[in-house]
Kinemage of the C-alpha trace (Angstrom):
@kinemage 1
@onewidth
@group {chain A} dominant
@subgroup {mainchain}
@vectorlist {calphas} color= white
{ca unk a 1} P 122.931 167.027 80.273
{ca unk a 2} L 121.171 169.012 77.670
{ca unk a 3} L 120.290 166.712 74.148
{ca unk a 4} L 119.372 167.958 71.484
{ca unk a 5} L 117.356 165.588 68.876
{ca unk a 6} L 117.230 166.658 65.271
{ca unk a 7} L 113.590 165.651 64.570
{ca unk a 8} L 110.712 165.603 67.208
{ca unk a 9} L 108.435 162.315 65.805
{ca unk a 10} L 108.037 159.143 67.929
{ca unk a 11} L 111.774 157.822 67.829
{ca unk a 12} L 113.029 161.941 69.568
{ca unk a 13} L 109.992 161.138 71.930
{ca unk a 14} L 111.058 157.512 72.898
{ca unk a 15} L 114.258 159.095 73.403
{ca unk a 16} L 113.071 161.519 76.210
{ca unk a 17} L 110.906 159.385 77.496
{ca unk a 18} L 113.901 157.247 78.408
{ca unk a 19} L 116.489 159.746 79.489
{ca unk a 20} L 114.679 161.850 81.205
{ca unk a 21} L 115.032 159.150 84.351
{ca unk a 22} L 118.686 159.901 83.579
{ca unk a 23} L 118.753 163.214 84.104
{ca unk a 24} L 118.936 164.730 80.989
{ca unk a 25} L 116.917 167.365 79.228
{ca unk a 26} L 115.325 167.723 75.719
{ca unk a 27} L 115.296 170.095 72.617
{ca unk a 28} L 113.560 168.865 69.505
{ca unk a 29} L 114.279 170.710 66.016
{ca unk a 30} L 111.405 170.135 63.981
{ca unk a 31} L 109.104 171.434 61.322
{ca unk a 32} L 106.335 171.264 62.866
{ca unk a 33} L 105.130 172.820 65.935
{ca unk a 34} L 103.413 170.378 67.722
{ca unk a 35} L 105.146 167.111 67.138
{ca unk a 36} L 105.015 163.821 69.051
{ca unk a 37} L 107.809 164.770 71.375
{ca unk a 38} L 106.716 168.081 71.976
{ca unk a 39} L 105.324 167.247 75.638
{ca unk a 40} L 108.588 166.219 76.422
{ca unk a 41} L 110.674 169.056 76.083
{ca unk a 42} L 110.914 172.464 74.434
{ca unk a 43} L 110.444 172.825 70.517
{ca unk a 44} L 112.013 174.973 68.055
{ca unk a 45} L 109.783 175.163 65.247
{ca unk a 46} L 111.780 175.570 61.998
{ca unk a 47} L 113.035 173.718 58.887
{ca unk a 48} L 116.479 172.153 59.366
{ca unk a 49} L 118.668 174.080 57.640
{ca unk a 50} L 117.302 177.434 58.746
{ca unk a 51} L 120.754 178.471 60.191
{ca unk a 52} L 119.145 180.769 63.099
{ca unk a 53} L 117.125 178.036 64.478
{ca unk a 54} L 120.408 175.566 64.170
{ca unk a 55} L 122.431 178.509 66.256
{ca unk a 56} L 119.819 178.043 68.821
{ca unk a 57} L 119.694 174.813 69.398
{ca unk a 58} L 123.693 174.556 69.579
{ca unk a 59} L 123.217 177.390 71.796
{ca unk a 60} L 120.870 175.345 74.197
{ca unk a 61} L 122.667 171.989 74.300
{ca unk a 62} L 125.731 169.897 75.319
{ca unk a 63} L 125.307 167.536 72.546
{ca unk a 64} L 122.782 166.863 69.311
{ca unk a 65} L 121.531 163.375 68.168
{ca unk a 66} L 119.280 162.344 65.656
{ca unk a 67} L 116.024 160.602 65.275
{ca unk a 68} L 116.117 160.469 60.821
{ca unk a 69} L 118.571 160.372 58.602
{ca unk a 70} L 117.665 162.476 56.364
{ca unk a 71} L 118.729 166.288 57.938
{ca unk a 72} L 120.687 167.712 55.572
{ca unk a 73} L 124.414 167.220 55.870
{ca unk a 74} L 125.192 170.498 55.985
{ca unk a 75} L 123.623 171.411 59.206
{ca unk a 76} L 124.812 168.693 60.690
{ca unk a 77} L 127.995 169.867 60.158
{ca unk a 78} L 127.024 173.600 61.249
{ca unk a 79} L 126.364 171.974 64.300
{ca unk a 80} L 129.034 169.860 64.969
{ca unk a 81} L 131.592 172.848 64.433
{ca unk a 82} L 129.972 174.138 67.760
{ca unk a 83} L 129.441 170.792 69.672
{ca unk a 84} L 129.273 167.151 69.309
{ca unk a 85} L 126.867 165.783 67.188
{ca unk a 86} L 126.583 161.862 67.697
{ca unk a 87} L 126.511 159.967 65.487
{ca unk a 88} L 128.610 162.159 64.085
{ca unk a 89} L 127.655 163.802 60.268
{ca unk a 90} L 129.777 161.750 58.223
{ca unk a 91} L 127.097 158.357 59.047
{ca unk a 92} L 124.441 160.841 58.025
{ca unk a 93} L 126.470 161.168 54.602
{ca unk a 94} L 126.614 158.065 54.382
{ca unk a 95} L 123.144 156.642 55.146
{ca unk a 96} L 121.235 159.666 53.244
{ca unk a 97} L 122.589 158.151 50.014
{ca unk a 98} L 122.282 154.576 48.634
{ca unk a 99} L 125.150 154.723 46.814
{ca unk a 100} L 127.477 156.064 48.998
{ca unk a 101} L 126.235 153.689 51.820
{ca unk a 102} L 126.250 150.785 49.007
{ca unk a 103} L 129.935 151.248 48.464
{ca unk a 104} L 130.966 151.738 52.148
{ca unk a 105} L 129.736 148.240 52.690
{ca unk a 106} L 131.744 147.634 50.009
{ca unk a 107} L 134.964 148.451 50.969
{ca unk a 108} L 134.250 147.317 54.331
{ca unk a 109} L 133.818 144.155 53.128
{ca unk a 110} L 130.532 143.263 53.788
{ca unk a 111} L 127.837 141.415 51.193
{ca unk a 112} L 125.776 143.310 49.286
{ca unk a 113} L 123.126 142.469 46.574
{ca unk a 114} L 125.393 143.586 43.447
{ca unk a 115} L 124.651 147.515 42.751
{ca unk a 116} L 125.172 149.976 40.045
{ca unk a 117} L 124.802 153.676 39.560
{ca unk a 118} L 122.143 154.546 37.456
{ca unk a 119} L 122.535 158.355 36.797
{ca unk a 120} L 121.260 157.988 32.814
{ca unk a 121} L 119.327 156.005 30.215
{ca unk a 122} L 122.943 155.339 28.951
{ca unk a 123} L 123.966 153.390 31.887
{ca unk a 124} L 120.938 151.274 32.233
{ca unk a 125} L 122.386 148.669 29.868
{ca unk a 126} L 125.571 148.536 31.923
{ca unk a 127} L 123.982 148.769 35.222
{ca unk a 128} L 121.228 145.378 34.017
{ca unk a 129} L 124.460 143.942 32.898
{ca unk a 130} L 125.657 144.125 36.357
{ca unk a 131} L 122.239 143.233 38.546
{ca unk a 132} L 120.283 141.065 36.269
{ca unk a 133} L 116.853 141.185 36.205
{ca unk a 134} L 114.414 141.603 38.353
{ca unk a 135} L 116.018 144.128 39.467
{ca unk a 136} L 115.535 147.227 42.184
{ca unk a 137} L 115.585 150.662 40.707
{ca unk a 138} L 115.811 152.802 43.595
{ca unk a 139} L 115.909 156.803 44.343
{ca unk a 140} L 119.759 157.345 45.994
{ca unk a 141} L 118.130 159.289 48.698
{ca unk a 142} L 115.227 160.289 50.062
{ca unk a 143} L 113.663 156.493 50.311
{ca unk a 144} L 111.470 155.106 53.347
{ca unk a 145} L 108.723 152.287 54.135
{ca unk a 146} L 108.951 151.051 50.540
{ca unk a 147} L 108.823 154.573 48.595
{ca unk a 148} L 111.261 155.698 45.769
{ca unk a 149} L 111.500 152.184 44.211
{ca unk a 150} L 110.541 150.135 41.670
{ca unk a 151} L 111.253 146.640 41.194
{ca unk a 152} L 111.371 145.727 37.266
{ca unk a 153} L 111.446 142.505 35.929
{ca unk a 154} L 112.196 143.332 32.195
{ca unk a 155} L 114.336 145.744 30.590
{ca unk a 156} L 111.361 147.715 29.411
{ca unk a 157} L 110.059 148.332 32.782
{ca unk a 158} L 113.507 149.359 34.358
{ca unk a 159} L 113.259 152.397 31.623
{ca unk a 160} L 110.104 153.105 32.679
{ca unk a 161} L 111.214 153.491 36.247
{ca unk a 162} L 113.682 155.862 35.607
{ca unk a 163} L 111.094 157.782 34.057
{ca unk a 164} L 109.077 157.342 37.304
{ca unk a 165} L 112.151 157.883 39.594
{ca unk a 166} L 114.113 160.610 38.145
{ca unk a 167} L 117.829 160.785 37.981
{ca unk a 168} L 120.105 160.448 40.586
{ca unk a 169} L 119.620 155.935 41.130
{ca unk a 170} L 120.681 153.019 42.353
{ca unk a 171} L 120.017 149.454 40.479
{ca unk a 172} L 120.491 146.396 42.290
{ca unk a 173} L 119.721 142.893 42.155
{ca unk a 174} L 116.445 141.254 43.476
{ca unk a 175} L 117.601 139.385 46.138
{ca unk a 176} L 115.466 136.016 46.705
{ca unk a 177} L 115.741 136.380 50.442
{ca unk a 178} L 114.362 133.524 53.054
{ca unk a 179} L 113.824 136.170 55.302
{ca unk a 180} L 114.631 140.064 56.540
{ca unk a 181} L 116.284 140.657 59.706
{ca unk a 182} L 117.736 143.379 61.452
{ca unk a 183} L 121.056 144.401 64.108
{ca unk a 184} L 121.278 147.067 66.276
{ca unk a 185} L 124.336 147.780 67.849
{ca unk a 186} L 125.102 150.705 70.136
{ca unk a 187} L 129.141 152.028 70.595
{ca unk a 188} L 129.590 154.446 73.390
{ca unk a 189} L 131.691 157.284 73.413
{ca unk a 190} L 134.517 155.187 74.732
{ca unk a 191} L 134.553 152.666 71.962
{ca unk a 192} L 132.434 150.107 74.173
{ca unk a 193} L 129.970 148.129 71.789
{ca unk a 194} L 126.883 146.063 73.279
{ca unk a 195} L 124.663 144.284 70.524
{ca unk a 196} L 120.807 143.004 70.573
{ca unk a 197} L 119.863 139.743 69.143
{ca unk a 198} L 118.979 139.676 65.900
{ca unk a 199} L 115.486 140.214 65.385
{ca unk a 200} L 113.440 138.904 62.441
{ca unk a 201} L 111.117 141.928 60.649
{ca unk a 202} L 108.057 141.455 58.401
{ca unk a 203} L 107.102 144.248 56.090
{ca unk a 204} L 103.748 144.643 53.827
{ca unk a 205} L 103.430 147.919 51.412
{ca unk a 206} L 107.235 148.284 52.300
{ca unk a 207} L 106.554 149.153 55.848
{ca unk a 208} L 107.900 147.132 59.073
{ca unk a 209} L 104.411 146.125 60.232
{ca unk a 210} L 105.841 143.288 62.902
{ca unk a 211} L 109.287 141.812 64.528
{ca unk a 212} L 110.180 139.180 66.565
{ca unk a 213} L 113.499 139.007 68.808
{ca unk a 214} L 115.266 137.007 68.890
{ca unk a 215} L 114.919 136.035 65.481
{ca unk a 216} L 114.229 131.729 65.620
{ca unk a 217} L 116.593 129.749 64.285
{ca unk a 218} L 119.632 132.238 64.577
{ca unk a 219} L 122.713 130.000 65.006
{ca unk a 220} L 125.417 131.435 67.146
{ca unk a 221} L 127.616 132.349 63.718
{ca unk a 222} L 124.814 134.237 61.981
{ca unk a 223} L 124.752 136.291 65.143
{ca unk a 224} L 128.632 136.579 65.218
{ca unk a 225} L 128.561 137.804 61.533
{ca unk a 226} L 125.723 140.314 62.139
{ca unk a 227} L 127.748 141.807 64.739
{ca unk a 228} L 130.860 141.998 62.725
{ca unk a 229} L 129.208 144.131 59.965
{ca unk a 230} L 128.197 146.675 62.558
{ca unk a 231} L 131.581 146.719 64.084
{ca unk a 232} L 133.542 147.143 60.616
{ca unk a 233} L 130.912 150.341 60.011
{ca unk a 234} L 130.967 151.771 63.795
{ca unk a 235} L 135.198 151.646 63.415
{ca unk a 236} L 135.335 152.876 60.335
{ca unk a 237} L 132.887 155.494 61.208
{ca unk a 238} L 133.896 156.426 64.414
{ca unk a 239} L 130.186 156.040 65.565
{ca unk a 240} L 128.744 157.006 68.554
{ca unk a 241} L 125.236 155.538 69.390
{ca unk a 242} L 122.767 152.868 67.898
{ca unk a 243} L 123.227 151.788 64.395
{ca unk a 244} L 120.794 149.336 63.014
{ca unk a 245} L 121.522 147.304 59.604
{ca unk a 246} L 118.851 145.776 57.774
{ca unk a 247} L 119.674 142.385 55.869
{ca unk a 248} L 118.762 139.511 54.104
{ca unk a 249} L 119.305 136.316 55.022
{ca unk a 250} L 119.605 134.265 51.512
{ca unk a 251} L 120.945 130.624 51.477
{ca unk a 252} L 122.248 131.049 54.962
{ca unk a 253} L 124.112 133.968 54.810
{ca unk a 254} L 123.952 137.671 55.089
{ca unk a 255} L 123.617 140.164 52.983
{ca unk a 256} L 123.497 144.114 54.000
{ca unk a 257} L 120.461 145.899 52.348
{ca unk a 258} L 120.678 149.592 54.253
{ca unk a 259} L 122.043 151.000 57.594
{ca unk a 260} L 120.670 153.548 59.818
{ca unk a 261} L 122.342 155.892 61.983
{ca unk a 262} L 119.887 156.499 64.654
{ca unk a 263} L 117.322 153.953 67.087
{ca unk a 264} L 114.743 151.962 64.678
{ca unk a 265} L 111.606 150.578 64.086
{ca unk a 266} L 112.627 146.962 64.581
{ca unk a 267} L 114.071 147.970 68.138
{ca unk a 268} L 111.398 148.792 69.331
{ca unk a 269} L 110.391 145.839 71.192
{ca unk a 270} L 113.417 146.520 73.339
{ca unk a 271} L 111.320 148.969 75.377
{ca unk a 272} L 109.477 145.847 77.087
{ca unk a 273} L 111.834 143.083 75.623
{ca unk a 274} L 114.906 143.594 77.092
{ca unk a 275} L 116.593 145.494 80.353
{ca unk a 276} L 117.752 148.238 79.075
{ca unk a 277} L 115.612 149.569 75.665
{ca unk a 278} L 117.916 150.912 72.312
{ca unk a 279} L 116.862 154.189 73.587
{ca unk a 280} L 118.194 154.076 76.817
{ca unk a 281} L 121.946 152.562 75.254
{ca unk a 282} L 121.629 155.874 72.697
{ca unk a 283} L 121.181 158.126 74.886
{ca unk a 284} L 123.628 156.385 77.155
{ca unk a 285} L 126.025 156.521 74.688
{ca unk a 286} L 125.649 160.183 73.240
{ca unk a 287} L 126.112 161.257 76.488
{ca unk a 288} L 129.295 158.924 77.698
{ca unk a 289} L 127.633 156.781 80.288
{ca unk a 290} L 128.399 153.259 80.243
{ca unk a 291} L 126.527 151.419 77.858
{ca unk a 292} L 123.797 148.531 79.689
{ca unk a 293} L 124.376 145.043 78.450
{ca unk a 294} L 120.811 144.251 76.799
{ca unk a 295} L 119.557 141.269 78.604
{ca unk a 296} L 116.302 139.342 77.624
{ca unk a 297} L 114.090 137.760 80.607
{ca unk a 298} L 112.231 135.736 77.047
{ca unk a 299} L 111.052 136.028 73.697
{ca unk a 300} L 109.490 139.327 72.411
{ca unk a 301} L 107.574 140.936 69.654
{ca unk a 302} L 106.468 144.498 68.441
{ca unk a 303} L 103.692 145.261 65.891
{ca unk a 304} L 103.041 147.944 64.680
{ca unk a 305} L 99.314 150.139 64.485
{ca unk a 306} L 98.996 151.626 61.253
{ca unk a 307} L 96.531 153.461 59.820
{ca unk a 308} L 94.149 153.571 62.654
{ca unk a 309} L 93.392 153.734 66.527
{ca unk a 310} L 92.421 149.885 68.016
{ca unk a 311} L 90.619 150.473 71.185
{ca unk a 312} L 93.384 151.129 73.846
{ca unk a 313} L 91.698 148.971 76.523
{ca unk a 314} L 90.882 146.136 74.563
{ca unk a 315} L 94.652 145.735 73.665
{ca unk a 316} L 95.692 146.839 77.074
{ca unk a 317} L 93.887 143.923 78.449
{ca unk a 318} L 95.468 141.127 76.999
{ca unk a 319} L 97.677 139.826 79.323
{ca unk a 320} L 101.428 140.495 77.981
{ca unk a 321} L 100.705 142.909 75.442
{ca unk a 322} L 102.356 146.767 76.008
{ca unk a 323} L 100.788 149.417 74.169
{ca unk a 324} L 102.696 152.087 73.300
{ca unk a 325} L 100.598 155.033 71.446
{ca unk a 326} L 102.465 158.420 69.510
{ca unk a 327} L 99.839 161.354 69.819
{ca unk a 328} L 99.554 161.299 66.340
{ca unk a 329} L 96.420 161.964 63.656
{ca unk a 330} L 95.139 159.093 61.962
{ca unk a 331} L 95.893 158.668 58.251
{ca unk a 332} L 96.789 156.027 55.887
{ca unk a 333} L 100.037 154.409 56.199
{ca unk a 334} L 101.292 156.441 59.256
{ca unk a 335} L 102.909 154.722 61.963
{ca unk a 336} L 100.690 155.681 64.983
{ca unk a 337} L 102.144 153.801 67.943
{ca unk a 338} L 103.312 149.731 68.270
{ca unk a 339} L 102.368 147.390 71.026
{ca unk a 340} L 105.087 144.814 72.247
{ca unk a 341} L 104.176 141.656 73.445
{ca unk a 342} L 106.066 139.739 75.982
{ca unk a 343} L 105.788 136.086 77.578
{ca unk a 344} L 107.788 133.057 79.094
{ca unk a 345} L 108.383 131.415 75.611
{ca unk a 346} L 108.053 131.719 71.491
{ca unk a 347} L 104.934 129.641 71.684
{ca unk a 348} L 102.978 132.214 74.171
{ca unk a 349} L 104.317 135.294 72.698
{ca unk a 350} L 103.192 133.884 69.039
{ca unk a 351} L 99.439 133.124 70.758
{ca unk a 352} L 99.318 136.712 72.142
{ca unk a 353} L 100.900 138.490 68.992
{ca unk a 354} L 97.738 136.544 67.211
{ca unk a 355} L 95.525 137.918 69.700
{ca unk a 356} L 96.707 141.762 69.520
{ca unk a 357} L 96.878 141.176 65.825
{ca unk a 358} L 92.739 140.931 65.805
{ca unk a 359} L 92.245 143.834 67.688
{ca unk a 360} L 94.444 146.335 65.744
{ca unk a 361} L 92.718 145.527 62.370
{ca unk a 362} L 92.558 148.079 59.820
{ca unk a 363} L 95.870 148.207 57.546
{ca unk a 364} L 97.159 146.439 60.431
{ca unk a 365} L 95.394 143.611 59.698
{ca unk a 366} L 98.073 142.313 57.545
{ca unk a 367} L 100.424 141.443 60.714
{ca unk a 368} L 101.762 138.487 60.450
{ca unk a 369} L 100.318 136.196 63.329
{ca unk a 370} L 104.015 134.133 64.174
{ca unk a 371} L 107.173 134.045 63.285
{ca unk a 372} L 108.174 132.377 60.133
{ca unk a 373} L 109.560 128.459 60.485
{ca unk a 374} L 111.426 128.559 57.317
């Protein structure tokens, strides 16, 4: 089958890289012209809504997935008037805009931090009124790794951040969280729905620098309510694919912070971690094979290498450690491959995380070296 992948970074290249075995060929619309899954199948260079390049690509595939959420909504839906685009445009809506996505969970009936629109100065008494303080003064879209928010801890500073933000925001509460942890679920085309184990992410700067699956400590009801959030969205949604949720656990329950509509970050360990990797199930499920129930032979971790190279051998060489490198430039803050460690139990795959944790140094330096206890 012919996929097309709105977006051509390292999540489109993971993609191909795991359906190719399948059969399948790639076409990546993106920007640039030489991204990171540009070896991997053909490229059309162009912005995303320019509406020629959009005709091509419908023109050269069966059916169009994402790697980001953030293509605009309105050529996803110039391409799904021509062929299936899974997950289909309406998740996009959703998970493009904090607000929208905010209130979704809402009427689904999941827990959220409580949430306000914040459109003017005029509202920021009400919206404080509803969240407390601290609270999070957020951009409605357009938000990643930590960027487009503010938290402020006084009434003063949350009008400053609306100076700083713009219009168009979310407030919500601070949430006093024990920990962050993460769900992916994947629904095929056939309404068949496999889950991963709930995997437990660290973040500095506000970017995922390390997770650890299956989270320790998860009791089988935490899991069971995990998976029930993703299944009231996926239903609702009609979804077709891998969603992950991001929450926080706070005095033992769950709380939904943001969903996206595509594979993620924190899944990443899945690629080494577990028989069949989230990108495998997507593209399995885009394309209406049966979804792979995602067994785990042991505990499993992924950092992330940020920043800067390590030296590939030197991580290579330690004995359970998988590096997996992007073909991208160095620069500050960007993402340039992970490395997933592996091994028979927590206690070996927290010793080796330490050890791959010295060699990546740099801004990855500030990996955490184990799983918190709690």
């Amino acid at each position: 089958m012919r996929i097309a992948v709105l977006g051509g970074g390292q999540l489109g290249r993971m993609l191909a890289l795991e359906g190719i075995p399948l059969g399948h060929r790639f076409t990546f619309l993106e920007p640039s012209p030489a991204p990171p899954a540009g070896p991997l199948g053909t490229v059309v260079a162009a912005p995303y809504d320019d509406r020629a390049a959009l005709a091509r690509v419908a023109d050269t595939a069966d059916v169009v997935t994402c790697e980001f959420e953030n293509v605009p909504a309105a050529s996803a839906d110039f391409l799904a008037a021509r062929l299936p685009v899974l997950p289909p445009p309406a998740a996009l809506q959703a998970a493009q805009d904090r607000l929208a996505e905010k209130e979704l969970f809402r009427r689904l009936g999941i827990p959220t931090a409580p949430f306000h629109p914040l459109r003017t100065p005029a509202q920021l008494d009400a919206a404080l009124g509803t969240t407390g303080l601290p609270a999070v003064i957020k951009t409605r879209r357009f938000g990643y790794d930590g960027k487009g928010q503010v938290v402020a801890r006084s009434a003063a500073e949350a009008a400053a951040a609306l100076d700083v933000l713009g219009a168009e925001l979310i407030a919500e509460s601070f949430v006093r969280f024990t920990r962050e942890l993460s769900i992916l679920a994947v629904r095929g085309r056939d309404g068949d729905r496999v889950f991963y184990p709930l995997t437990e992410n660290h973040h500095h700067d506000g970017i995922l620098v390390a997770s650890y699956a299956p989270a320790p400590r998860i009791t089988p009801a935490l899991q069971a309510a995990a998976e029930a959030m993703a299944e009231r969205v996926m239903e609702r949604l009609d979804y077709v694919g891998v969603l992950a949720i991001e929450l926080f656990e706070a005095r033992g329950r769950l709380l939904a912070n943001e969903m996206a509509p595509r594979v993620h970050n924190s899944g990443h360990w899945t690629l080494d971690g577990a028989a069949t990797s989230q990108f495998e199930n997507h593209v399995r499920a885009v394309t209406g094979l049966p979804l792979a129930v995602p067994r785990m032979a042991g505990p499993a971790a992924m950092l992330n290498i940020i920043g800067e190279l390590p030296d590939a051998v030197e991580v290579a060489s330690v004995p359970g450690a998988h590096l997996h490198l992007y073909d991208k430039t160095p620069r500050p803050g960007r993402k340039l491959g992970h490395v997933n460690v592996t091994g028979g139990d927590e206690a070996a795959v927290r010793a080796t995380a330490r050890r791959v944790r010295e060699l990546l140094g740099g801004e990855s330096s500030s990996l955490p070296a184990a799983v918190s206890r709690g």
